[in-house]
N, C-alpha and C positions, 0 to 999 in steps of 0.2 A: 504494500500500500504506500502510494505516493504521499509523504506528510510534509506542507510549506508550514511556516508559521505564517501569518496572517499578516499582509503585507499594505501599506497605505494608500489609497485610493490611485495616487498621484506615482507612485513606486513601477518604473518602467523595467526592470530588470528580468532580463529573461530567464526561463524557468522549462521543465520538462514535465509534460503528466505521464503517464503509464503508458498509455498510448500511443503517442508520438515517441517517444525510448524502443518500442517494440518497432514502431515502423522504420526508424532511423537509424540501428541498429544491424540494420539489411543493408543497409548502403555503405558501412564500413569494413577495409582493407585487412587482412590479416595475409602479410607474406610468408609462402611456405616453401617458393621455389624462385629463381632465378626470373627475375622482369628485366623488361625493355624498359626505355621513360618513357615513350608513348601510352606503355601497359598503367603507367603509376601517377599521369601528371592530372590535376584536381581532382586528387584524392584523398580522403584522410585516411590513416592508418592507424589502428588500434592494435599497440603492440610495442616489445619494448625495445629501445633506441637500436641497439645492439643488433639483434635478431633481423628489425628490421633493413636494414641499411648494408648485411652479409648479403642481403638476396637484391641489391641493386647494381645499375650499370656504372661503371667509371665514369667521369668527367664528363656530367651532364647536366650539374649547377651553376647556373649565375650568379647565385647570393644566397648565402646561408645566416640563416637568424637563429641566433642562439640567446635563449631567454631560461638557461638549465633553474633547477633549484638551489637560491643563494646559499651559502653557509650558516641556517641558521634552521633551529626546530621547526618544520610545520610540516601542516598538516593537509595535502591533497587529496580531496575527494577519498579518503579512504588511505591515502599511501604515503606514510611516516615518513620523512627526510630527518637526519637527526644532526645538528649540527658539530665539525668533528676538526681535529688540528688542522694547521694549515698545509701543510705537508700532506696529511690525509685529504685534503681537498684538493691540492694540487695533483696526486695520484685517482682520485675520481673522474678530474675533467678530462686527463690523461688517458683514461679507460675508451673512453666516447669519442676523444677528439682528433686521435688516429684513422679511426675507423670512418669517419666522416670526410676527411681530408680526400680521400680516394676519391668521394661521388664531384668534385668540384672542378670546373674546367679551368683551365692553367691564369684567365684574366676577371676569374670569380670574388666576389666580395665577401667582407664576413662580418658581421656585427655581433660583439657578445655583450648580455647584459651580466649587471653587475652590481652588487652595493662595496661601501667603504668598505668591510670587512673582509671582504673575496678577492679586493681589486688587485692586489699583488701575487696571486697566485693566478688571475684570468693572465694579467699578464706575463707570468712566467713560463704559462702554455703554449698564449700566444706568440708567443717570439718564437718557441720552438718550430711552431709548424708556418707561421704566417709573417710579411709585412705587416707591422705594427704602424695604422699611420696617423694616429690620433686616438683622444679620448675624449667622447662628449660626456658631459654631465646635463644632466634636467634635473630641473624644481618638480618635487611631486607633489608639492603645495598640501600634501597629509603628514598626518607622524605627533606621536603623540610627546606631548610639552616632555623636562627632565628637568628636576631639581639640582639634581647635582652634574649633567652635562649638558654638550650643546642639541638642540633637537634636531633629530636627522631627517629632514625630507628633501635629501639628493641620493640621485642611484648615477650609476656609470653605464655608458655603451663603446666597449671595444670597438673601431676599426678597424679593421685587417683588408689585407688584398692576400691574394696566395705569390703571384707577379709584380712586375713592374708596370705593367700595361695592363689599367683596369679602364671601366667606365664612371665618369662622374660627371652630375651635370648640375652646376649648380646654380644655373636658375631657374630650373623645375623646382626648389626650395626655398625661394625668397619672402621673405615675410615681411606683411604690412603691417606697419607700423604708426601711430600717431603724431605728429607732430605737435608738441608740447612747445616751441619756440621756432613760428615760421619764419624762417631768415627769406628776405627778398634781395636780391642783387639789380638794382636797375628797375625794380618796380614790378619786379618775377622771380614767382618762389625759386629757389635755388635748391638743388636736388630733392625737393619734394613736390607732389601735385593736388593741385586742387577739386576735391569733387563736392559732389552733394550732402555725406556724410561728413565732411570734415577737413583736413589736411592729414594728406599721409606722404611716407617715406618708403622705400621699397626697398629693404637692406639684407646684403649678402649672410647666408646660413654661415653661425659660426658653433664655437664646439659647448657652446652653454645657452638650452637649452627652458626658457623660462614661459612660453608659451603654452604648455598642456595640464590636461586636465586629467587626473585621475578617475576612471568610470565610477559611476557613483550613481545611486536609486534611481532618479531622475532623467538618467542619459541610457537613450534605444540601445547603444550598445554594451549595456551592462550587465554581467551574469553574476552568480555567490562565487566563480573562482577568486580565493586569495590574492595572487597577486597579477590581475590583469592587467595586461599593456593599454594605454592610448591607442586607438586606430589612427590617429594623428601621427603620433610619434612611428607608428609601421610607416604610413603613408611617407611621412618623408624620406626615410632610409630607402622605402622602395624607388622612388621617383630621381631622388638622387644618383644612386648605384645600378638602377637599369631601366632598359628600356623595354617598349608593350612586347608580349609576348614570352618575357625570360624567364627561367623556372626558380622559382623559389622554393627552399627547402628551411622547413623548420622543425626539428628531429623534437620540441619541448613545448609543444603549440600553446599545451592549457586548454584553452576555450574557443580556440581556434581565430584569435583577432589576425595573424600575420593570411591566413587564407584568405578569409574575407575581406583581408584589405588591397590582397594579392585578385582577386575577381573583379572587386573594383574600379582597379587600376589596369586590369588587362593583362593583368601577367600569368602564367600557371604555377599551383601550387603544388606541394607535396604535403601534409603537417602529421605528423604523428606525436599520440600521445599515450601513455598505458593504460591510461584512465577510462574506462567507455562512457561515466556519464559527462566528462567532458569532452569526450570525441561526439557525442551524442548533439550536447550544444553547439561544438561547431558545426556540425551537419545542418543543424537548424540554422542557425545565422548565414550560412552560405546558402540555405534557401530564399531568407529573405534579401539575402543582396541580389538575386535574379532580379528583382525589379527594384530593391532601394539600393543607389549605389553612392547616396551620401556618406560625405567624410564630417566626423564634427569639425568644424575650426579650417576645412580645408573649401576654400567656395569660391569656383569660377577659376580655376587655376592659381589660389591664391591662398597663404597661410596667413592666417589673422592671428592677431595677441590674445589672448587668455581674453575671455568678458570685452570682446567688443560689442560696442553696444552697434557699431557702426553697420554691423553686419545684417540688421535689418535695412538697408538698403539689395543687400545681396538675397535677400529673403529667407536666410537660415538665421535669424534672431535665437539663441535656448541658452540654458544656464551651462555659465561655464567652457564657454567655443574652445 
């Protein structure tokens, strides 16, 4: 028997009944034998990293997203992560991050996330198998206050490339911005522009990250996974590091936001996870992006700041862009 707790009128987070788990259920990948990528591409897989990823083809990825379990106790849907030395987590990423290297083609991208705690060990991985070519940090604008330290609401995203010769475009990432003192040269803004909404600036992606929003009750793309990415924050990484059509792989999906924001965008996915009823949610969310292929915060080829208000002009006005 399916039991929610009893959730606020206004509470948009998505959810599975009995039902829909049985039917959605049938649509998920379990590999037993050798595939092609044609055989595997927008698909989810239900199954664990490992197993899955023996039975794929070589250097068939453009961008791997890696969102693994930080170094700390929790609790997925069912399956314990227990927080462990650092050494011990440097020999865990180690387990998975050989084995992945394989499926990536030689000018493929890699994002790994990360919090403070982990960050010296992602990067001691990373160097081993990748170009290391940056670290973003984002505001998660959550986290709970601390008497006696500073309060944490910043996480890390690895860059890597596997090569020298990658893709990046970065002004498929540019984000709009307000202008808070419109300087005029001659009686015209000067690198800003004028619209209906206000005065904006249009400024180059850099590696601190202060425009997103953590999913939360209120926001369509919210499920009870623990620790759900932004579609925003996929959206850029995707848009940036490739182009329509590239196959994204995410071996630690969750709830499946990197897919969905991979269909979105036009790209093909792979995302596997071991979880079924978060392979289940993804399955569903990748339904409803056949016809919704809104991004929050992302509108008309454009990234807006955290609570613009402006963006009712673009018609995606909601809390929290």
């Amino acid at each position: 028997m399916n039991r929610q707790k009893p959730r606020a009128p206004r509470n948009r987070t998505l959810t599975l009944s009995d039902n829909e788990k049985l039917s959605l259920k049938r649509t998920l990948k379990v590999l037993t034998a050798p595939v092609s990528a044609s055989e595997i591409e927008d698909s989810v897989i239900c199954q664990d990293v490992l197993a899955a990823a023996a039975k794929m083809p070589s250097g068939f990825v453009d961008l791997l997203f890696l969102d693994p379990p930080y170094n700390l106790t929790k609790n997925f849907g069912g399956a314990k992560f227990k927080a462990m030395g650092n050494r011990e987590y440097i020999e865990y990423m180690d387990s998975w991050m050989g084995a992945l290297v394989r499926l990536l083609k030689p000018d493929a991208s890699v994002y790994i996330c990360g919090d403070w705690k982990c960050t010296s060990a992602i990067q001691t991985v990373a160097e081993k198998y990748f170009n290391v070519r940056n670290r973003i940090t984002w505001e998660r604008e959550k986290g709970r206050g601390a008497k006696s330290n500073w309060k944490n609401c910043s996480e890390d995203i690895w860059f890597c490339t596997v090569g020298d010769d990658y893709y990046f475009d970065a002004d498929a990432v540019r984000l709009k911005r307000k202008v808070i003192a419109p300087y005029k040269e001659n009686g015209k803004p000067k690198d800003w522009v004028e619209d209906g909404g206000g005065n904006f600036r249009f400024t180059s992606p850099s590696n601190l990250w202060t425009d997103l929003t953590v999913p939360f009750w209120s926001m369509a793309e919210n499920t009870d996974h623990p620790t759900q990415k932004p579609e925003k924050l996929v959206a850029k990484i995707l848009l940036a590091s490739t182009m329509p059509g590239a196959v994204v792989l995410d071996p630690f999906m969750g709830s499946g936001t990197t897919p969905v924001v991979a269909k979105k965008l036009g790209r093909k996915f792979i995302g596997i996870d071991l979880c079924e009823e978060y392979c289940c949610l993804a399955a569903k969310r990748l339904g409803i992006a056949e016809s919704d292929k809104a991004i929050q915060g992302y509108v008309n080829g454009v990234f807006w700041e955290r609570n613009s208000l402006s963006m009712q002009t673009a018609g995606r006005i909601s809390e929290g862009v």
